[in-house]
C-alpha distance (Angstrom), angle and dihedral (degrees) to the residues before:
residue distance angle dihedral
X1 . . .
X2 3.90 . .
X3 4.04 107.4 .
X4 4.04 113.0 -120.4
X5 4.08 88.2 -105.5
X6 3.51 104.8 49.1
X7 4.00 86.4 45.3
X8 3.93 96.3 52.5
X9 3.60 84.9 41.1
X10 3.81 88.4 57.5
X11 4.09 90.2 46.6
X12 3.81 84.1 51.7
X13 3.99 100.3 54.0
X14 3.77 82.6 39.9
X15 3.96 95.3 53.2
X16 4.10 82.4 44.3
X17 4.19 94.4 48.6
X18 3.69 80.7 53.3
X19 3.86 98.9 52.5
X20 3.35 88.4 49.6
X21 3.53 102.2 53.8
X22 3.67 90.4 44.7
X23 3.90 91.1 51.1
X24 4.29 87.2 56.2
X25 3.59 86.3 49.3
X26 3.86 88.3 59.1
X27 3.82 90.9 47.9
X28 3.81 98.9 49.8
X29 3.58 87.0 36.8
X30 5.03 102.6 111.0
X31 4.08 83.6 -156.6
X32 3.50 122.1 57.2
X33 3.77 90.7 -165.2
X34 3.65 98.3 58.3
X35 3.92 88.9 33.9
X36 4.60 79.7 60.8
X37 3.96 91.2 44.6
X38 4.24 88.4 53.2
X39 3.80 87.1 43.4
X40 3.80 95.6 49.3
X41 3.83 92.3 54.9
X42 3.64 100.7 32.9
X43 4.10 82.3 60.8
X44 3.88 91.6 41.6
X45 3.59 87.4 56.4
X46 3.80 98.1 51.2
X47 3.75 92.0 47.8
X48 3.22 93.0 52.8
X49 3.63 109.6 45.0
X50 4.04 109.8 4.5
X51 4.36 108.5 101.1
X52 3.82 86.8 -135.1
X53 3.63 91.2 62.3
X54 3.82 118.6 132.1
X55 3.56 93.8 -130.3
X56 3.37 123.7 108.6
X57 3.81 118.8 -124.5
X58 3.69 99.7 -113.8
X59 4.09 84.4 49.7
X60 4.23 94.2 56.1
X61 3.72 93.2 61.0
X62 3.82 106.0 93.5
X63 4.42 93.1 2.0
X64 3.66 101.1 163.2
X65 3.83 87.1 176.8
X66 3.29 149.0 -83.2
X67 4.56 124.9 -43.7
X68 4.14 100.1 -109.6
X69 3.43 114.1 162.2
X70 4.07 116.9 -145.8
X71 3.51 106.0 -71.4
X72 3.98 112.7 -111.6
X73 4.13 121.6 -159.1
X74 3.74 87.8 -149.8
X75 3.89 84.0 75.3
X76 4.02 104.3 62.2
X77 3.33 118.0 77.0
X78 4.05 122.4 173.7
X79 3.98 98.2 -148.5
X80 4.35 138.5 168.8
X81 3.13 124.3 -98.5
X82 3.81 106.9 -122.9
X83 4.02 119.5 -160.4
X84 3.89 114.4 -90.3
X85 3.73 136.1 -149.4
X86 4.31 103.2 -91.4
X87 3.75 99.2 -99.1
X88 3.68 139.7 154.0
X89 3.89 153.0 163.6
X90 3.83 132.1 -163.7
X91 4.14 125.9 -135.4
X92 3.53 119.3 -140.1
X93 3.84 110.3 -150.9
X94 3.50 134.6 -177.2
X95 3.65 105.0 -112.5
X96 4.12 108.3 11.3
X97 3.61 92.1 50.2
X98 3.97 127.8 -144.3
X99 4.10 105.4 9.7
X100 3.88 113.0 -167.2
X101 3.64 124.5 -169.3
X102 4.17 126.7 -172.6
X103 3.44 119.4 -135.9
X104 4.74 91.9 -114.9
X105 4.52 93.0 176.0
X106 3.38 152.3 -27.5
X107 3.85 119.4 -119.8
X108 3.65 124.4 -167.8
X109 3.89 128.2 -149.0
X110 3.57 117.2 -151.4
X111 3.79 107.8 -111.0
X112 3.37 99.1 4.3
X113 3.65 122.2 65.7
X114 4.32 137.6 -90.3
X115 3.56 123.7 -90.9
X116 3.88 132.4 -166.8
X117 3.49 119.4 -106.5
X118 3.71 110.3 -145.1
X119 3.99 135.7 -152.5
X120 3.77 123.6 -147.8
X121 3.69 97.8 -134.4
X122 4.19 93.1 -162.3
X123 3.82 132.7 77.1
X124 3.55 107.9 -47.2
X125 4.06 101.2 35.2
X126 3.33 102.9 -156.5
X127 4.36 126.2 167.6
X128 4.11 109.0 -107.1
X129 3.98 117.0 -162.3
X130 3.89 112.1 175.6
X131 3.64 128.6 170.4
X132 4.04 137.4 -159.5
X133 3.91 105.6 -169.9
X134 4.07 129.1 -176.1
X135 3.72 90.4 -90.4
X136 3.89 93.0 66.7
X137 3.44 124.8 122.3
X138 3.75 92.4 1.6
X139 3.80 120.9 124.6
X140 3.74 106.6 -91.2
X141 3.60 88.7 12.3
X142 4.19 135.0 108.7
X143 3.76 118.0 -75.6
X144 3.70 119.1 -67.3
X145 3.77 97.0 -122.5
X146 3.60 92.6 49.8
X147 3.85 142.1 -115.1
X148 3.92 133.3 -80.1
X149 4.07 112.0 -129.9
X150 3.62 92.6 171.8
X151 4.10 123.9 27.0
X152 4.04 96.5 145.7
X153 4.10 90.5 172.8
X154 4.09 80.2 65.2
X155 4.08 95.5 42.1
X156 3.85 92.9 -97.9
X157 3.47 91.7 132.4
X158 4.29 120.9 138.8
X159 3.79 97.3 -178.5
X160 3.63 143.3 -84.9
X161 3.78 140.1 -143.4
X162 3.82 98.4 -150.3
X163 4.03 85.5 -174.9
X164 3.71 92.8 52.1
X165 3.55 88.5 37.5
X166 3.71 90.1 -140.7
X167 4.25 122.2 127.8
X168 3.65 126.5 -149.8
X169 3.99 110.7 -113.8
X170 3.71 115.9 -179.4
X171 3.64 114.2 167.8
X172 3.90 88.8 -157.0
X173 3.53 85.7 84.8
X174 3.53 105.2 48.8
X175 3.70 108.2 120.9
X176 3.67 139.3 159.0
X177 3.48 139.9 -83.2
X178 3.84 129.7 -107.2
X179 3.95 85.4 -110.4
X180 3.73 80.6 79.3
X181 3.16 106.7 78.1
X182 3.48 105.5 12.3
X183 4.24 118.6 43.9
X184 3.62 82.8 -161.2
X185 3.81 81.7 84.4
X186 3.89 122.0 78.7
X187 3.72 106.8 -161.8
X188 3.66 134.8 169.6
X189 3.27 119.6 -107.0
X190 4.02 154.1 -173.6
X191 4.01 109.3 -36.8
X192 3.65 119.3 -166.8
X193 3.73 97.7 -86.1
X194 3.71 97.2 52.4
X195 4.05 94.3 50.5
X196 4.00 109.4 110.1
X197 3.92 115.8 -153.8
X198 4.19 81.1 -159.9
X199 3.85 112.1 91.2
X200 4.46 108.1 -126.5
X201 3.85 105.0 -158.1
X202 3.84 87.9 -173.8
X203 4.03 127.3 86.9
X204 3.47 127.9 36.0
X205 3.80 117.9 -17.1
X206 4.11 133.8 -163.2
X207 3.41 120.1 -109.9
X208 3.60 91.3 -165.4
X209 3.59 93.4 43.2
């Protein structure tokens, strides 16, 4: 018989396979819109009914999906990544101990603001992009702790030209983290540099915001 751990485990490589795969999808995908529209259900669907989903049991009864506003090309942006000052902050978390992450660029979206684009410095590597905009914590508005847009140790990855030095940011996809809905969790979120005073109505939102 397969031992509690090594089957959640299993559901959790299985809900990460699945990320993945939906993350090349976006990638290959010629229109971004209908690229969104296949993301948006493909995450409804592991909410809903995948046993490594992040919400809680009481929260699955009656899930009609997840808050995605309309997505909105004005929103993605595919910028450079320009050198940033050496920076860095370490996440303690409840079962992987001390996380650190090194500050690798700065990107900066026209209109909107910069954010930081982290490095997870431990096994794994692994580029981290989270934002906090001025719609968080705000009823009707994104999660108060923020959003990730770019987590590519967890499949959240948009695209890259490494020659071009450029990186695919499409606020569409921001979404939260599993902290969100369960405070099991213990996620990283928005540091200072990655906090924009501009309110983005697109992405993910929080219904209990």
């Amino acid at each position: 018989m397969t031992s509690a751990p090594a089957r959640t485990a299993l559901e959790v490589a299985d809900w990460r396979r699945r990320v993945f795969a939906l993350y090349a999808e976006v990638r290959a995908a010629g229109d971004p819109r209908r690229a969104h529209d296949r993301w948006r259900a493909e995450r409804d669907d592991l909410f809903a009914r995948h046993p490594a989903s992040p919400l809680l049991p009481e929260d699955r009864d009656g899930f009609a999906g997840l808050p995605v506003a309309p997505y909105d090309p004005a929103w993605r942006f595919e910028v450079p990544l320009r050198e940033a000052e050496p920076g860095g902050f370490e996440f303690p978390t409840g079962t992987d101990g001390v996380v650190p992450f090194e500050r690798l660029a700065v990107v900066d979206l026209p209109e909107v603001g910069s954010l930081d684009v982290w490095r997870l410095t431990t096994y794994g590597g692994g580029v981290f992009i989270p934002l906090r905009d001025g719609l968080a914590g705000v009823a009707g508005g994104t999660y108060g702790g923020g959003r990730y847009l770019i987590d590519t140790i967890k499949g959240a990855d948009l695209g890259t030209d490494a020659a071009a030095g450029t990186i695919v940011l499409d606020l569409n996809f921001a979404y939260n983290p599993s902290c969100a809905y369960d405070p099991a969790w213990a996620c990283p979120l928005a540091q200072p540099g990655n906090v924009l005073a501009r309110e983005v109505p697109v992405g993910e939102r929080y219904a209990a915001s």
